[in-house]
N, C-alpha and C positions, 0 to 999 in steps of 0.2 A: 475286402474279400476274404473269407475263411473257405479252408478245406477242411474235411473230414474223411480219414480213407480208412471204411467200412469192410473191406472184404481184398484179400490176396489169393490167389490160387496156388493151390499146396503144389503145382505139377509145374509152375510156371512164374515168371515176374508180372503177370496179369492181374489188373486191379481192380475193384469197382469204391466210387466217391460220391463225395457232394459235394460240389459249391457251391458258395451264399454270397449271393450278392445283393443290392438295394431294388436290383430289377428283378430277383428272382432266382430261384437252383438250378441247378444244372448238375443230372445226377450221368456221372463218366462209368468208362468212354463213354465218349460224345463225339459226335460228328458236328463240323459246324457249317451251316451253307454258306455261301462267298457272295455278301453283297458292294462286290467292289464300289459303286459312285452312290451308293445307299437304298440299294434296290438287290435284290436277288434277280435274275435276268427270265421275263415271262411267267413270272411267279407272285401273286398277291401276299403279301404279309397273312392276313384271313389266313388263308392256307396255308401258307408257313405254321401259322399255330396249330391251325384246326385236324388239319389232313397230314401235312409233313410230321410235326409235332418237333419242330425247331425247336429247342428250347436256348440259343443264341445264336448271333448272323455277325458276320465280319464287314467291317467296312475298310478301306483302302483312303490312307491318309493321303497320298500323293493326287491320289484323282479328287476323293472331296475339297483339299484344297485348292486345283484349281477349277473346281465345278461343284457345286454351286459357291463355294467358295468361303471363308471364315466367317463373313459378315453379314451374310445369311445364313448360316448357321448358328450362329450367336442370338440374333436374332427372334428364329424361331426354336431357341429354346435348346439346342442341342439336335443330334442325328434321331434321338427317338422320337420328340415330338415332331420331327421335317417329315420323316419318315411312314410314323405310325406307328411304331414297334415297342411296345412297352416289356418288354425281357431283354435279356441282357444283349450289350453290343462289345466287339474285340475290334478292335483296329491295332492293324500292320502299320510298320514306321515308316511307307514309302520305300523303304532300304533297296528291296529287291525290283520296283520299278525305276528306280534312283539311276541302278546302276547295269539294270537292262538295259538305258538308253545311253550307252557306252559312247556312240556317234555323236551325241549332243548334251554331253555331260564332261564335266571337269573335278577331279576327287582333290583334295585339299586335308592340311591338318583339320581346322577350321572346323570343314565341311564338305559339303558335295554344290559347285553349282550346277545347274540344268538349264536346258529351253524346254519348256512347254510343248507337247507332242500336238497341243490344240492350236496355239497361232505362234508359237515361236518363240515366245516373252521371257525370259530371263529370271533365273530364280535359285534364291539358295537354301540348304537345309543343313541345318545344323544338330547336333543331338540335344540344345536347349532348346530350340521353338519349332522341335518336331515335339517335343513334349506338351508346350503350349499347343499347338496345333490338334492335337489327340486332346487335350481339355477341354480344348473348345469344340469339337469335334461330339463328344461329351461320351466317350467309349468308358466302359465298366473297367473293362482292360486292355491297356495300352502295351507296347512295343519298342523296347530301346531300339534308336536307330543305329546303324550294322552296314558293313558291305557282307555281300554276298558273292564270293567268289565262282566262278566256274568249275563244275563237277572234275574239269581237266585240269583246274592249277596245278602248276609245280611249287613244291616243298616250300621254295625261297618265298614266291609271290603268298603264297597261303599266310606262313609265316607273317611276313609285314602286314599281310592284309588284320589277320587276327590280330596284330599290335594297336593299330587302329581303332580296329572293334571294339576292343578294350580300354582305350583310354577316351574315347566315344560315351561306354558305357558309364566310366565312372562319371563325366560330365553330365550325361542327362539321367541319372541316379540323382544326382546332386538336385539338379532344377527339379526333378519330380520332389524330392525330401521339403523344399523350398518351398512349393508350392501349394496352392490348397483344392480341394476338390472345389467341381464348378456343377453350379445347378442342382447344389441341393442333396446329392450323392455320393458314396462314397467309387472313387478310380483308383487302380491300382497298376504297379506298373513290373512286366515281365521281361528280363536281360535275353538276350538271346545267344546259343553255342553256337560260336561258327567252327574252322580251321579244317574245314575242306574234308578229303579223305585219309587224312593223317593222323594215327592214332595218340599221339604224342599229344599234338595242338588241341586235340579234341578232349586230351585229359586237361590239360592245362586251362582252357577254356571253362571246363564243367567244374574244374576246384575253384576259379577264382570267382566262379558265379555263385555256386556253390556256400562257400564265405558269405555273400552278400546278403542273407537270408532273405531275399525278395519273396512276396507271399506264392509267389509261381518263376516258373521257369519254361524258357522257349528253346526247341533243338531246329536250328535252319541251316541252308545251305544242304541238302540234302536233297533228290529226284531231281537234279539239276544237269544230269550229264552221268553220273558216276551207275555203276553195274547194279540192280537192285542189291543182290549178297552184301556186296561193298557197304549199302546205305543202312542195311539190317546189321552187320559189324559195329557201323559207326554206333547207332542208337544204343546197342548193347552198351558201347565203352563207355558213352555218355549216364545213361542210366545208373549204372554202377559207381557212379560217384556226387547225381543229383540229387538231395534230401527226398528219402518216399513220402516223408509229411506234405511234399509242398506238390503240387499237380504238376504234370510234363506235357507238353504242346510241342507235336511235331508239324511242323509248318510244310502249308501245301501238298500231303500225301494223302490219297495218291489213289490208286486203285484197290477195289474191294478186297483183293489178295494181300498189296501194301498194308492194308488198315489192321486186318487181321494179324499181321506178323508185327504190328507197331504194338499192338494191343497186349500181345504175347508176352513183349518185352517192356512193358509196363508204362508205354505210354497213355495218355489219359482225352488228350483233345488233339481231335486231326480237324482238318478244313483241305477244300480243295476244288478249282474249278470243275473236273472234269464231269462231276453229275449233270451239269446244265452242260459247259461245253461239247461234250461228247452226246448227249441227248438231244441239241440241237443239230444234232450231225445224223440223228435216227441211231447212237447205239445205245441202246436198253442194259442194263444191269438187272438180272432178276436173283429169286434165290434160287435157280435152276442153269441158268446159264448165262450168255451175254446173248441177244439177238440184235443183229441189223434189222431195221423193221425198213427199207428199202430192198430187201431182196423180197426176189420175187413169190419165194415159197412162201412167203402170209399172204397173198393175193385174195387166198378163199381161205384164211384160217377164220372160222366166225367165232372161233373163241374167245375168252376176255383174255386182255394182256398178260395179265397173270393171275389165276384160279386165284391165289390165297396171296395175293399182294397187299402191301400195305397200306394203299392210299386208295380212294374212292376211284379215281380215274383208270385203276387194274381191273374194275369188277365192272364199269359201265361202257368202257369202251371195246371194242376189240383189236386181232391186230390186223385185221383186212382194213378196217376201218382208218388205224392209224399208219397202217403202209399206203392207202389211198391219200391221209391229209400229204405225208411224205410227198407223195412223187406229184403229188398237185401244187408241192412249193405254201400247203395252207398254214401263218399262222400258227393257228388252232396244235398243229404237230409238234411247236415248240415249248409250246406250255404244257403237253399232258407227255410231253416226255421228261420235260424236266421236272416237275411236280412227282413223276414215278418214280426217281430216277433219286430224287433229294431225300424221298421216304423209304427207298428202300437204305441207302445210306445210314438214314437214322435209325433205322430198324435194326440193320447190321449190330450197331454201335453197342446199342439197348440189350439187341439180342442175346452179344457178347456178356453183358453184365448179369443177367440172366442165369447163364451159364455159370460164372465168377462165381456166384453167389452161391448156385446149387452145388458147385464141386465137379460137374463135368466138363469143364470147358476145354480140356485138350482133347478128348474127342470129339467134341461137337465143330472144335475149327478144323480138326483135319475132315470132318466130312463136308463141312464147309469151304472149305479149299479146294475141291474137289470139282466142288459146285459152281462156283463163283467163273473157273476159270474156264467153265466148258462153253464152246462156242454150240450154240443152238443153231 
């Protein structure tokens, strides 16, 4: 994977990039959709490229391992070919599912074991054969495995946790250095910052990652609990000490407000459920406002969902139309929100760079901000 970072904003730590990878660029910010078990959720691939204009999708190490599982995925070739997806793919280390399932998980030097959230099965993950697992898996770019503490850790727990993390990291560093790309392409592999909301651990974290000269770098542990200001502090403190040659990946954030203010401070790649999550729930993100399309005021709007949106399904549908699929429980209501909902995302992203480029972009995000958070 190479970077190239073409543009900083004279007003801001705001960037615009490239990355190159064997599947394909990916010109930052970027927004990336979240196809946890190797699916985006109610969303064709086709459209991912065509309408969304995805230009990469996550996939989730913990669930593709145990569904459909290594040995069909090897198999047929990798996640791209199982899938359909020829541009690039990111896979997460499991970490933060790892250690969600606190009730049915045991943390170790070792490793982390688990039971299976699908029948109960017994299983352990190490920071060498989550690396293997992510190979075979066959991600562009991968994820050292990490715990993820709680937005509310205290000092102490933070602490040992990031000692952890870090001697985690150096072991599946190592197995990645060892090992060799699979299927043909080249993978690359990103450390992650943990150490909670503590400015200290969070320095300590970003030097020692920092040293590693990994071709990217990942900030996590972050919308986990802690006040957003808090999680805009943390990025800053990280940033300021993460190479600007190499890209910066803030993990799981977050809302269109979030994205905006990560972008500010010179993050480069976000990901995050809530465009499908929250779409399948009926709430819309536009460039105008947020709207519930279950309330009852779209009843008679026969308007298109949004005039100047950026995916086909703004301009054909309406939103009486898409408040009736809503409250009829159709389908049909999960896909053309999420589809709306991923492109206005990427739009966002693009938009920002846009801006980067030409020199306005601190005005255009405060009116943007403005925007984003108005309830319609």
């Amino acid at each position: 994977m190479d970077f190239k970072l073409q543009y900083t904003d004279e007003n801001s730590n705001a960037r615009a990039g490239e990355i190159t990878t064997d599947h394909g660029q990916i010109l930052t910010p970027i927004f990336m959709p979240v196809g946890t078990v190797g699916s985006v959720k109610a969303v064709h691939m086709q459209e991912l490229k065509e309408d969304i204009k995805a230009q990469i999708i996550l996939g989730n190490t913990y669930h593709l391992y145990l569904r459909p599982g290594l040995e069909i995925l090897e198999k047929a070739g990798g996640l791209h070919k199982f899938g359909g997806w020829d541009k690039p793919i990111l896979t997460d280390s499991g970490g933060f599912q790892v250690f969600s399932l606190s009730a049915i998980r045991k943390l170790k030097e070792e490793g982390a074991e688990f039971r299976s959230h699908i029948d109960g099965s017994k299983h352990f993950f190490t920071p060498e054969n989550v690396v293997d697992i992510q190979r075979t898996i066959g991600a562009d770019i991968m994820m050292a495995f990490d715990e993820c503490p709680p937005g509310t850790s205290d000092y102490n727990y933070s602490k040992k946790s990031l000692g952890l993390t870090q001697r985690w990291l150096e072991r599946g560093l190592k197995r990645f250095n060892e090992t060799e790309d699979k299927y043909g392409y080249r993978q690359t592999f990103f450390p992650i910052v943990q150490g909670c909301t503590y400015k200290d651990l969070r320095q300590e974290a970003a030097k020692h990652i920092a040293d590693l000269g990994c071709d990217g770098n990942a900030i996590g542990g972050l919308a986990v609990g802690e006040p957003a200001e808090v999680m805009y502090e943390m990025i800053e403190v990280v940033n300021d000490i993460l190479p600007t040659e190499k890209p910066r990946y803030l993990m799981g954030v977050g809302t269109p407000a979030n994205i905006l203010e990560g972008i500010e401070r010179g993050v480069d790649m976000f990901d995050c459920v809530m465009p499908t999550r929250n779409g399948r729930n009926g709430m819309l993100f536009t460039k105008n406002g947020i709207m519930n399309m279950r309330n009852k005021k779209w009843a008679n709007d026969f308007s298109p969902i949004e005039e100047d949106g950026a995916s086909y399904v703004d301009r054909f549908y309406t939103k009486a139309y898409l408040r009736h699929l809503f409250v009829s429980d159709e389908l049909l209501a999960l896909q053309i929100a999420s589809i709306h909902n991923l492109a206005f995302y990427v739009w966002l992203t693009q938009e920002a760079r846009k801006h980067i480029i030409a020199g306005d972009f601190a005005s255009w995000k405060k009116e943007m901000m403005i925007r984003v958070t108005t309830r319609l």
